[in-house]
N, C-alpha and C positions, 0 to 999 in steps of 0.2 A: 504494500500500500504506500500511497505518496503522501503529502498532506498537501498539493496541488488539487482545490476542489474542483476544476474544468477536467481534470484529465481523471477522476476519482468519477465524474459523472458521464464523459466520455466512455472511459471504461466501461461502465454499468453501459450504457444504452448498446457498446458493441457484445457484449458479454450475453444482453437479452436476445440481439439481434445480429449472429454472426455474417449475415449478408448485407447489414448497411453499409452504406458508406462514410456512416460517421468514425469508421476506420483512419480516413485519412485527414479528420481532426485531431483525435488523439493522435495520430503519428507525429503531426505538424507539431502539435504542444507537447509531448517527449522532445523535440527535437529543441522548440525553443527553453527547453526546462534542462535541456543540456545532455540529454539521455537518448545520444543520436542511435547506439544499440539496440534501447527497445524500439524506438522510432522505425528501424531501418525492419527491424522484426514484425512488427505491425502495417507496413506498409507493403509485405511480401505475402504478408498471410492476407490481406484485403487485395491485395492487386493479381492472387489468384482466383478470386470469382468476378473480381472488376477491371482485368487489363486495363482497357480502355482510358482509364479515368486520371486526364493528364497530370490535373494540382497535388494527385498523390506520386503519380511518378516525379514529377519535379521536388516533393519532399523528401523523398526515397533518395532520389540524387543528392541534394543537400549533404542527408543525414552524411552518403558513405562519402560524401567529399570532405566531410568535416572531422570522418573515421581515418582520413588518409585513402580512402579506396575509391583510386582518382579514377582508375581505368572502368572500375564499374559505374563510378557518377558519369563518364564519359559518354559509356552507356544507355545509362538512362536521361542525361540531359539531349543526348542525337536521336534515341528514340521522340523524345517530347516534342525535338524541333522537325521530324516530320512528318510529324500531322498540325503541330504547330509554330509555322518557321515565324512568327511574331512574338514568340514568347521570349519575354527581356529576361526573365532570370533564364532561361537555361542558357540563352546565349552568350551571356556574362559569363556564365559559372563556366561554360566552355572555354571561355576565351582565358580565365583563370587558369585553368587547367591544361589547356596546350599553353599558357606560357609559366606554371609551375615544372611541366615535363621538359619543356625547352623544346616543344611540337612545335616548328612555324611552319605554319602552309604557304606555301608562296602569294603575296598578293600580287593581282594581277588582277583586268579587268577583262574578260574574256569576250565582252561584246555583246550586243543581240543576235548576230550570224552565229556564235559556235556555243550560246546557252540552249540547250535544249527546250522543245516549247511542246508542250502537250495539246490537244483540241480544241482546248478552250483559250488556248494562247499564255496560258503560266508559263512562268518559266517553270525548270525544275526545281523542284523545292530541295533536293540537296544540294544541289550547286548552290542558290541564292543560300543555305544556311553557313556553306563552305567561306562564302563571301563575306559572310554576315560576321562569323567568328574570326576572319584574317584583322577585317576592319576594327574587332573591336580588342584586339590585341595589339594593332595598330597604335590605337588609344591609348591602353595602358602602359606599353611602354612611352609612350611621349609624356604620362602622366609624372608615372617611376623617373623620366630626365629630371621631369620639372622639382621634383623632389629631393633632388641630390643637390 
């Protein structure tokens, strides 16, 4: 037991109800209560009846990034971005993470001729997320100059 009352009544309501998806509030509040373990625990056992269910993969990744377990947040923050390549935390947490591993993807601007465009006229959403994470590691290190 915790004496955190949200994650004490979290608990109870997943405990009553092992298919909610108030799984991936309790996970979130472990994670902020600092208890990325059970967080990452909780987020595995709900995100095997609920895949799909992005704001818990994104917690999921957190937790194991904050466990050290880059290559699996890696994981789950590139699954998150493709189904949603607008999601600002994963693509931070990415760009964190290839430049913790010292991953640079080459930036480069490929063009509208050689991005892949689907039916509807998307582009491909891995490219654009590929793009999305150079850029913002771009960032961070121009951040990291300005701070030396």
């Amino acid at each position: 037991m915790t004496d955190n009352p949200r994650i004490e009544e979290l608990r109870r309501r997943v405990d009553r109800d092992p298919a909610s998806i108030a799984f991936a509030q309790l996970a979130e509040e472990y994670r902020r209560a600092g208890d990325s373990e059970e967080a990452v625990r909780v987020c595995e056992a709900g995100l095997a009846q609920h895949p799909a269910y992005l704001s818990a993969r994104v917690t999921l990744g957190r937790a194991l990034f904050e466990l050290g377990h880059l290559e699996e947040a890696r994981a789950e923050f590139t699954r998150v971005l493709e189904t949603a390549p607008d999601n600002i935390i994963a693509q931070a947490k990415l760009a964190e993470i290839h430049q913790r591993l010292r991953h640079k993807p080459p930036i480069h601007d490929p063009g509208p001729a050689s991005t892949p465009v689907d039916s509807s006229g998307k582009r491909d959403r891995l490219e654009l997320s590929d793009r999305v994470v150079a850029e913002l590691e771009a960032w961070l290190e121009v951040i990291a100059e300005r701070r030396t």
